[in-house]
N, C-alpha and C positions, 0 to 999 in steps of 0.2 A: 261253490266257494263264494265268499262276501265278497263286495266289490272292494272292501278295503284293504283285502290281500294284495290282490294287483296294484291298487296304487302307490301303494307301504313299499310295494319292492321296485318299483320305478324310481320310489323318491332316495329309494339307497342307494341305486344304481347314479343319480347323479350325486350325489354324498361322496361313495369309494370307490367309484368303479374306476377312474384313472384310465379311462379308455384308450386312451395313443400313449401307452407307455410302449417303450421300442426294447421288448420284449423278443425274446426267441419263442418259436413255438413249440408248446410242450406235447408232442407226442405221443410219449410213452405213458400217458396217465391216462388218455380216457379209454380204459378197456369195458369189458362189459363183464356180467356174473359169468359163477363157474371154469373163470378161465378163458374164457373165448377172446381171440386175437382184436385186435383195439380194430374200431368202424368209424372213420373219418367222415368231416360232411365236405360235400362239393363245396369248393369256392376258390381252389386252385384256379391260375388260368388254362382252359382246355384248349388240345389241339388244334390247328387250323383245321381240317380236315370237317368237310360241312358233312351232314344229319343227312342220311338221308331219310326219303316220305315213311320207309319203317318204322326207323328209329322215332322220326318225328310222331304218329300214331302212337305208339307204343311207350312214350311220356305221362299219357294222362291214365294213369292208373290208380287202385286202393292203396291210400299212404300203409307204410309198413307196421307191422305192428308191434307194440310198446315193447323201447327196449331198456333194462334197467342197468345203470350207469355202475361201475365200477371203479376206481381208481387210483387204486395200487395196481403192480407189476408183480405176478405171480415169480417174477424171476430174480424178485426184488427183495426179499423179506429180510426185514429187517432185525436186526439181532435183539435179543432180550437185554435189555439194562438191567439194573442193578435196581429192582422195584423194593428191596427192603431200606431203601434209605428216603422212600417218599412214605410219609403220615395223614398227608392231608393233601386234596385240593381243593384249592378255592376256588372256584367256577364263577365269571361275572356275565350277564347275559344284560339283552337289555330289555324295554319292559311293554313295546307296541308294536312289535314287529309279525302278525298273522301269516303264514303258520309258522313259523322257523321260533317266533318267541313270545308268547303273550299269556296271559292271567288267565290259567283254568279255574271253573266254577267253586273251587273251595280256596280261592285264592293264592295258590301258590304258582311259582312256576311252571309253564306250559307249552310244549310244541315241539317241533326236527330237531331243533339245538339243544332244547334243554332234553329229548331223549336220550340223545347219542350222547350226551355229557355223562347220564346216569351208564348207558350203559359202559361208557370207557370205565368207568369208576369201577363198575362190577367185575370188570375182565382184570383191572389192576388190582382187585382187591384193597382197596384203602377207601377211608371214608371221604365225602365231598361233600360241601359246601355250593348251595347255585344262589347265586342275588341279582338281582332287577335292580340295574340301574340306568340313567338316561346314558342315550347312545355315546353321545360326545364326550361323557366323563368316563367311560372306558380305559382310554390308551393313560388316561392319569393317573387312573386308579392304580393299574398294573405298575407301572412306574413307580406308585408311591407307596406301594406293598399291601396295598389293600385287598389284592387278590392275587393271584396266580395268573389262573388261563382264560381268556376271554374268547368266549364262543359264541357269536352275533353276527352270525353272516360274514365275517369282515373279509374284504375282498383286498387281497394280497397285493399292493402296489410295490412298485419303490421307495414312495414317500413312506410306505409306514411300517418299511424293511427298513428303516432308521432308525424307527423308535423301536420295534419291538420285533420276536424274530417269530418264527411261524412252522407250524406243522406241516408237514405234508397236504396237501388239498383232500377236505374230504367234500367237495362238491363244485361243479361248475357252474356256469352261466350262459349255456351258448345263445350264437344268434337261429331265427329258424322265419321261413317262409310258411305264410298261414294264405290260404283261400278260401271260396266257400265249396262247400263240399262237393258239387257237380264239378270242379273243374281243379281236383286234387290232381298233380304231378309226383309217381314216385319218386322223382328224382328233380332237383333243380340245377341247372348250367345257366351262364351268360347266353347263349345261343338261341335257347330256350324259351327268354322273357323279354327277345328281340320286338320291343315295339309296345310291349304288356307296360298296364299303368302299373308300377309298383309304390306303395307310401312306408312312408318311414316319419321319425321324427324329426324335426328341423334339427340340426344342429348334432344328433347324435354320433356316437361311434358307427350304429348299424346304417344311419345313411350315407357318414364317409366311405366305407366298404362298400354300397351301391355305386356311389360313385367314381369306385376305385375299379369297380370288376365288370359291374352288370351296367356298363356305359350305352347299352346301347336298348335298354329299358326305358321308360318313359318314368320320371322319378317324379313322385307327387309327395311334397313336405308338410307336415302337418305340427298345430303349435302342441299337440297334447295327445294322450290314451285315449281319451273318448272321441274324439273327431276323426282319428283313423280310423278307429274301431266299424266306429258307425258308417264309414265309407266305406270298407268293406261289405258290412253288413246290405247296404243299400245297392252296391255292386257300381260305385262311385271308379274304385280304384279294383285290378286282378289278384292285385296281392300285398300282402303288407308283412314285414320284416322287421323284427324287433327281439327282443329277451325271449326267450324259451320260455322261460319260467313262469315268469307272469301273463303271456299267450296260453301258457298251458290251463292256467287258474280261468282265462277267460271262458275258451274255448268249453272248458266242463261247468262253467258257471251260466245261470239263469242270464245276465246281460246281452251272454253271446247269441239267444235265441237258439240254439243248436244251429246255426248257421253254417260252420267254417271248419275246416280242420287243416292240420300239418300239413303242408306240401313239402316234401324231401326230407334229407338228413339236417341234422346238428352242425353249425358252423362254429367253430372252435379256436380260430385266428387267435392268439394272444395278444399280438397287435392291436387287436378292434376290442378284443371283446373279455381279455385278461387271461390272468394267472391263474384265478379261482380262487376258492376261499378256504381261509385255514381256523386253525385256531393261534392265535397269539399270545407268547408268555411273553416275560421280560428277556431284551437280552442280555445272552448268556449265561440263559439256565435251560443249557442243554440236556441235563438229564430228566426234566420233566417235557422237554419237545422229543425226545428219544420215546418216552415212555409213552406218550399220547400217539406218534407213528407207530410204536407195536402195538399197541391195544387196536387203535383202527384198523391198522391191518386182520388180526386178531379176529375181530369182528366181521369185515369181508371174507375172510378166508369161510368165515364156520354159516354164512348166509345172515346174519342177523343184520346186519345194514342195507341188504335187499328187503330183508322182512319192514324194516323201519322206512324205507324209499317208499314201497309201494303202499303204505298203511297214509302216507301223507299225498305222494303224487299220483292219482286217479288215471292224467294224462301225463304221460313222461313227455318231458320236456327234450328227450334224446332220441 
């Protein structure tokens, strides 16, 4: 992956991510394909109850392997609306966002967002409209009937549950522990990383939550992506903590050197680390956020949004 994927989505994350909104945690949405029961990541506070030298051994293990995200509730399905009274929609996307949204070779539309746009379009049967425009004239646009539904990553606050209303999530952002690869942990606890250098970014969501949980880690702050990065790489710092997503883009990208991989599960905190992202219509126009929840579901059910996950994410971020 180019290095400009990773940066693009750092620079969204401080854009919408609304990090300490005081959110409940949503539970019931991150399941995984085919039905299988939803896989939480550590970062509850664990038992007193010390490790023993087993247990302690038996931490540094081969990370698990890739697992693809789902998120609907098989127990959840959503009723079919009233799809003959939509004609069209307008899809607004934005225009440099790698890979979620940017200019394919023949110039049009390109990438995660603008697939799964086509395909909603295809399961609803009606025609669509996708346009590029800049990030920040989105929520205006929709507002001011320029489009319909805007699908650009946009990461579900409260602030912009005011202006506009939101699908069901079709993708997250969790946090994740990355090491280099001699010294992968299946599993990560506070107990675990007693005394271990961990970095993070100055100032971010993911090092408020080290410093909420893993207190008793040796936390090393960093002003940016490439200087952690590289501290890892160099064996500066044991571990470093940050966006799934774009550690994932690293980790499979030429920068990483093949260095480093996942250490443990997916942290999923909505506190730290959000809602997740939707698509956003205008509010109350409820029958076209109904119709985009059935169709995404639609699409998990039949596998085609696992086929679209693993066609873009090499390294799952889960």
């Amino acid at each position: 992956m180019q290095p400009q994927m990773v940066f693009a989505f750092n620079v969204r994350l401080r854009r919408i991510a609304g990090a300490a909104a005081g959110l409940a945690v949503w539970w019931a949405a991150l399941g995984f394909a085919a039905g299988v029961p939803p896989v939480f990541a550590q970062g509850t506070p664990p038992s007193a109850a010390p490790q023993s030298s087993q247990q302690q051994t038996a931490i540094a293990q081969p990370a698990a392997p890739q697992a693809v995200p789902g998120f609907w509730d098989p127990r959840r399905r959503p009723d079919r609306p009233d799809l003959s009274r939509l004609t069209v929609i307008r899809f607004l996307t934005e225009t440099d966002y790698p890979p979620f949204n940017f200019t394919g070779p023949d110039g049009n539309p390109a990438g995660f967002n603008v697939d799964l746009a086509r395909m909603i379009c295809d399961e609803i049967k009606v025609a669509c409209t996708i346009q590029m425009r800049r990030f920040e004239t989105l929520v205006d646009a929709i507002n001011g009937n320029r489009g319909d539904a805007i699908i650009a990553s946009l990461a579900v606050t409260p602030q912009l549950r005011a202006k506009l209303d939101f699908s069901d999530p079709y993708y997250r952002s969790p946090a994740r522990f990355v090491s280099r690869r001699d010294a992968v942990m299946a599993e990560v606890r506070p107990e675990y990383l007693e005394g271990k250098k961990v970095g993070a970014i100055a100032g971010s969501s993911h090092e408020a939550y080290l410093k909420t949980l893993f207190t008793d880690a040796q936390l090393v702050s960093f002003p940016n992506d490439d200087a952690l990065r590289l501290a890892l790489r160099r064996g500066e710092v044991d571990f470093v903590f940050g966006d799934a997503i774009s550690l994932a883009f690293w980790i499979n990208g030429t920068d990483s050197g093949d260095c480093c991989a996942f250490s443990g599960g997916p942290f999923i905190e909505s506190r730290y680390f959000g809602e997740g992202v939707g698509i956003g219509v205008k509010r109350g126009n409820d029958l076209l956020r109904q119709a985009l929840n059935w169709a995404m579901f639609r699409l998990w059910e039949k596998g085609r949004y696992t086929d679209l996950w693993l066609r873009y994410f090499s390294v799952s971020p889960f």
